[in-house]
C-alpha positions as CSV (number, residue, x, y, z in Angstrom):
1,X,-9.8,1.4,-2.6
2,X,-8.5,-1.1,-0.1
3,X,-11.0,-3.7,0.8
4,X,-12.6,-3.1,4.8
5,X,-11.7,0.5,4.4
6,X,-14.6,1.4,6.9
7,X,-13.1,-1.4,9.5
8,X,-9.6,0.2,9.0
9,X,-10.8,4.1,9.6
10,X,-12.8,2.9,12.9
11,X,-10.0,0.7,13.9
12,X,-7.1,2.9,13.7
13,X,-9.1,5.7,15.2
14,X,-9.9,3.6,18.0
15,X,-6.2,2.4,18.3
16,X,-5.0,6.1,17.9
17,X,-7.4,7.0,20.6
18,X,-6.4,4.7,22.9
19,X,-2.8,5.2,22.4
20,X,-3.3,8.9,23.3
21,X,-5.1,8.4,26.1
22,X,-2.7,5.7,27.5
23,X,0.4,7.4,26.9
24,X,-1.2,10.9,28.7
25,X,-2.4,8.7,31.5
26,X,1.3,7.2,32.2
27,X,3.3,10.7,31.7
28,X,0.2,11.9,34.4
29,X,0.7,8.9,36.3
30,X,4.0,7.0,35.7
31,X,4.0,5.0,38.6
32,X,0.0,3.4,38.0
33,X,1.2,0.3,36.8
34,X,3.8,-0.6,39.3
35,X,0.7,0.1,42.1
36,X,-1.6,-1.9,40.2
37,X,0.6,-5.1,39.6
38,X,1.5,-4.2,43.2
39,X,5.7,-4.2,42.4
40,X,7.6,-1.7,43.5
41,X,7.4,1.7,42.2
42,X,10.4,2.7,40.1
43,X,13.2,5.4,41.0
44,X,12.6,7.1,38.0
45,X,9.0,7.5,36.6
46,X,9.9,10.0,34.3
47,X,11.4,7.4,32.5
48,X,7.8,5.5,32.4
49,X,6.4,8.9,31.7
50,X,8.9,9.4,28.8
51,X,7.7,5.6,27.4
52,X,3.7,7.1,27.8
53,X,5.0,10.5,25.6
54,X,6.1,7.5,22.9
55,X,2.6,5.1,22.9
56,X,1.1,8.6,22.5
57,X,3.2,9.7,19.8
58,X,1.9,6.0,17.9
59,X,-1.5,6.5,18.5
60,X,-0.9,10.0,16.1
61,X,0.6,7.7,13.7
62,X,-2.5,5.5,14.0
63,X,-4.4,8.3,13.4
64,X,-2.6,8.8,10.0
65,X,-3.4,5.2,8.9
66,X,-7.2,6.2,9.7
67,X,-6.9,9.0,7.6
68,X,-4.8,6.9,4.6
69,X,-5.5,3.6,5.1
70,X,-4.4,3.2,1.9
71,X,-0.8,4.4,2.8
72,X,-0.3,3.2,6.0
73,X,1.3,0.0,5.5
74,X,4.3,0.9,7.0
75,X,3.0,2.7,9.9
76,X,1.0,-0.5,10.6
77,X,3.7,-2.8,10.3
78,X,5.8,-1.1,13.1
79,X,2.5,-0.7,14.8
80,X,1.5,-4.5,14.7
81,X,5.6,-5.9,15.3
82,X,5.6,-3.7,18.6
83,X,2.1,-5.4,19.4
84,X,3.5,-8.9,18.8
85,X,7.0,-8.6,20.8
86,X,5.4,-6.3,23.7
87,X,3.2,-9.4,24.7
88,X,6.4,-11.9,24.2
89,X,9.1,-9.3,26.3
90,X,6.2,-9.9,28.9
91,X,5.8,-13.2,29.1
92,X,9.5,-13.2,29.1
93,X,9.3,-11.7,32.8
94,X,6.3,-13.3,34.2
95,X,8.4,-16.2,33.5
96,X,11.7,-15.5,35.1
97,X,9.4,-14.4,37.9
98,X,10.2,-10.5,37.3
99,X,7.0,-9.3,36.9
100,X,3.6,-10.8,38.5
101,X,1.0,-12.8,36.5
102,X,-1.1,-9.8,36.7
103,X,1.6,-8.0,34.7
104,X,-0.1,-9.2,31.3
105,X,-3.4,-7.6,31.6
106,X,-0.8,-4.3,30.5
107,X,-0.7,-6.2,26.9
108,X,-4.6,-7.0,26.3
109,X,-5.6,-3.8,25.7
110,X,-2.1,-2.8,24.1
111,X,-1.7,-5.2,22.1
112,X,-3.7,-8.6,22.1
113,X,-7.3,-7.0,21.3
114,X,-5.3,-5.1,18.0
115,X,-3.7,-8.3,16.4
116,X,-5.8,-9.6,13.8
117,X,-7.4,-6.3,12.7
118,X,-3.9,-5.6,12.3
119,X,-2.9,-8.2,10.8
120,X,-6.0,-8.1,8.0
121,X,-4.8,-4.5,7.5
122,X,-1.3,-5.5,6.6
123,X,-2.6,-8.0,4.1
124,X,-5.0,-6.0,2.4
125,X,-3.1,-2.9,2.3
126,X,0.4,-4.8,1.0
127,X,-0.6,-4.4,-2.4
128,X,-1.1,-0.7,-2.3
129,X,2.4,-0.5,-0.6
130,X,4.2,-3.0,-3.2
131,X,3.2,-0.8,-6.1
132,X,4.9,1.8,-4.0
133,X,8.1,0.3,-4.5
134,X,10.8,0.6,-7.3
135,X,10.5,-1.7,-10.4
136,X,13.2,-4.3,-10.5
C-alpha cells in the first residue's frame, strides 16, 4: 500500500472537487475572470467555457487517483506538470504587462495550494508505477 494513502484519497478528492466545480463555474460563467481581473471580456467565451469543460474533465481524473492512488501516477504527473507551467505561462503575462497582477490569484487555488501534495504523491507512488513497466 502506498505510504499517506489516507492524505492521497482526501487530496485528490478535494482536487477532483474543485476541478469540477471550477470548470462548471467557467462553462456557466466564461467571462468571470476577465470581470474580476477587470480586462476586457473576450469575443468568444465559449472558448473559456470549452477550457472550464477540460479542468472539469481533470478533476474526474483526480477522482480516479482518489479511488487508485496506487495507479495514478500517470494521471498525477500530467495533473502536477499542468500545475507547475499554468503558474509560469502566467507570470509570463503579468510580465509582458498582458494580464494584471491580480491575474495570479487564478493559479493559487489551481495550482500553487496542490504542489507539494502533488509532488509527495509522485514520489511515493513511482515505485508502484515503475514495477508497471516492461523489464529491460
Amino acid at each position: 500500500m502506498i505510504p499517506r494513502r489516507r492524505l492521497y484519497r482526501a487530496t485528490f478528492a478535494a482536487a477532483g472537487v474543485y476541478n469540477i466545480a471550477w470548470g462548471l463555474a467557467a462553462v456557466i460563467w466564461p467571462n468571470w475572470f476577465f470581470d474580476f481581473t477587470g480586462m476586457a471580456r473576450i469575443n468568444h467565451p465559449e472558448i473559456y467555457a470549452c477550457l472550464g469543460m477540460v479542468i472539469g474533465l481533470y478533476g474526474v481524473l483526480y477522482l480516479e487517483v482518489a479511488r487508485r492512488p496506487e495507479h495514478g501516477f500517470l494521471l498525477g504527473a500530467i495533473g502536477f506538470v499542468g500545475k507547475a507551467l499554468g503558474p509560469v505561462g502566467a507570470l509570463v503575462l503579468v510580465l509582458q504587462g498582458q494580464w494584471p497582477l491580480k491575474a495570479l490569484w487564478l493559479n493559487v487555488g489551481n495550482d500553487f495550494i496542490w504542489l507539494v501534495p502533488f509532488v509527495l504523491y509522485l514520489k511515493d507512488s513511482w515505485p508502484f508505477f515503475a514495477e508497471t513497466l516492461p523489464a529491460r
